[in-house]
C-alpha positions in Angstrom: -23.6 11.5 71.3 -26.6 13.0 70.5 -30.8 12.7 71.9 -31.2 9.3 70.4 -28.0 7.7 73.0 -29.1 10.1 76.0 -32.4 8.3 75.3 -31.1 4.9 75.1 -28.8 5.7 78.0 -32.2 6.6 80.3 -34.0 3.5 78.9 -31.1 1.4 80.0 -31.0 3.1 83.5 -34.6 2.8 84.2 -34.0 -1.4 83.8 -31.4 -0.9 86.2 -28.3 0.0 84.6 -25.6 2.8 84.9 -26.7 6.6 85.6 -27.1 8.2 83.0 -24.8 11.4 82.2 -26.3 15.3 82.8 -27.8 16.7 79.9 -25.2 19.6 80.4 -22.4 17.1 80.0 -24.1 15.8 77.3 -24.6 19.6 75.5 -20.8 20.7 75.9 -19.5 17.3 74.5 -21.8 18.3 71.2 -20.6 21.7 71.5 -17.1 20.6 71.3 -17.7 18.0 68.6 -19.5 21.2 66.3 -16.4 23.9 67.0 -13.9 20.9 65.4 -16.1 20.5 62.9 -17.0 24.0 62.2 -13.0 24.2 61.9 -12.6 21.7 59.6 -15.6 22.8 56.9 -14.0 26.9 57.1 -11.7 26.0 54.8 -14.5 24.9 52.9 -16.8 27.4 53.1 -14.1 30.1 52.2 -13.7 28.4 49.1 -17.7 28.2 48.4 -17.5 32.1 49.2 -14.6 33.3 46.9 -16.3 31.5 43.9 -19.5 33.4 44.7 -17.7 36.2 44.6 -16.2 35.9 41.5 -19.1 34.8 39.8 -21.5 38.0 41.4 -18.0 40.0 40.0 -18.1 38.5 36.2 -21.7 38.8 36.4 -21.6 42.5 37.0 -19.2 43.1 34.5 -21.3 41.1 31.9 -24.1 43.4 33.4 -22.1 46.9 33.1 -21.0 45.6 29.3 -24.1 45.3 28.3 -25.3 49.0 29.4 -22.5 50.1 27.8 -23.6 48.6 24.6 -27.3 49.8 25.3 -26.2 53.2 25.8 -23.9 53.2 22.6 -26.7 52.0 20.8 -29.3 54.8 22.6 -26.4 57.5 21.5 -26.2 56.4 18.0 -29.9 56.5 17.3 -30.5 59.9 18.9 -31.1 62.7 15.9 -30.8 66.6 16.8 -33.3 69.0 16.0 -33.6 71.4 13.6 -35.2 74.4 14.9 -36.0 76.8 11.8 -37.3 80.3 12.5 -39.6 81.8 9.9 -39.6 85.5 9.5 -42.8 86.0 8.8 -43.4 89.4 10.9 
C-alpha cells in the first residue's frame, strides 16, 4: 500500500465510502513490507560487495605489478658516475 491507494482510499471516502486508514498505520505497514524486503536482497547485496572486493583486490595487484615492472625498468636504466679527480695542483 502505498500514496497512490491512501489516495484512492480518501477519494472513495469523500463519495461516501469506508474511513480511510491513519497515515501512521499506513507508514508502519510500508515499513514492515521494506525490513522483509531489505532481508531478502542482503543476501544479494553481500554477493554484489564480495565481487567488488575482489575485483578492487586483483586490480591493485595488477596495479602493484606494474610498479614493480616500472621500477625494475627505472633500476636497470640508472648509470653510476664516474667522478675522476685531476691532480692538477
Amino acid at each position: 500500500m502505498g500514496l497512490k491507494s491512501q489516495v484512492e482510499e480518501r477519494m472513495e471516502f469523500l463519495t461516501g465510502g469506508p474511513k480511510p486508514k491513519k497515515n501512521v498505520d499506513v507508514m508502519k505497514e510500508i515499513s514492515n513490507k521494506l525490513k522483509h524486503h531489505e532481508g531478502e536482497e542482503n543476501g544479494t547485496e553481500e554477493k554484489i560487495l564480495k565481487k567488488k572486493m575482489k575485483r578492487k583486490q586483483s586490480t591493485e595487484k595488477s596495479v602493484k605489478e606494474a610498479e614493480e615492472v616500472v621500477d625494475t625498468e627505472v633500476k636497470k636504466k640508472k648509470k653510476k658516475k664516474i667522478v675522476v679527480e685531476s691532480d692538477d695542483e
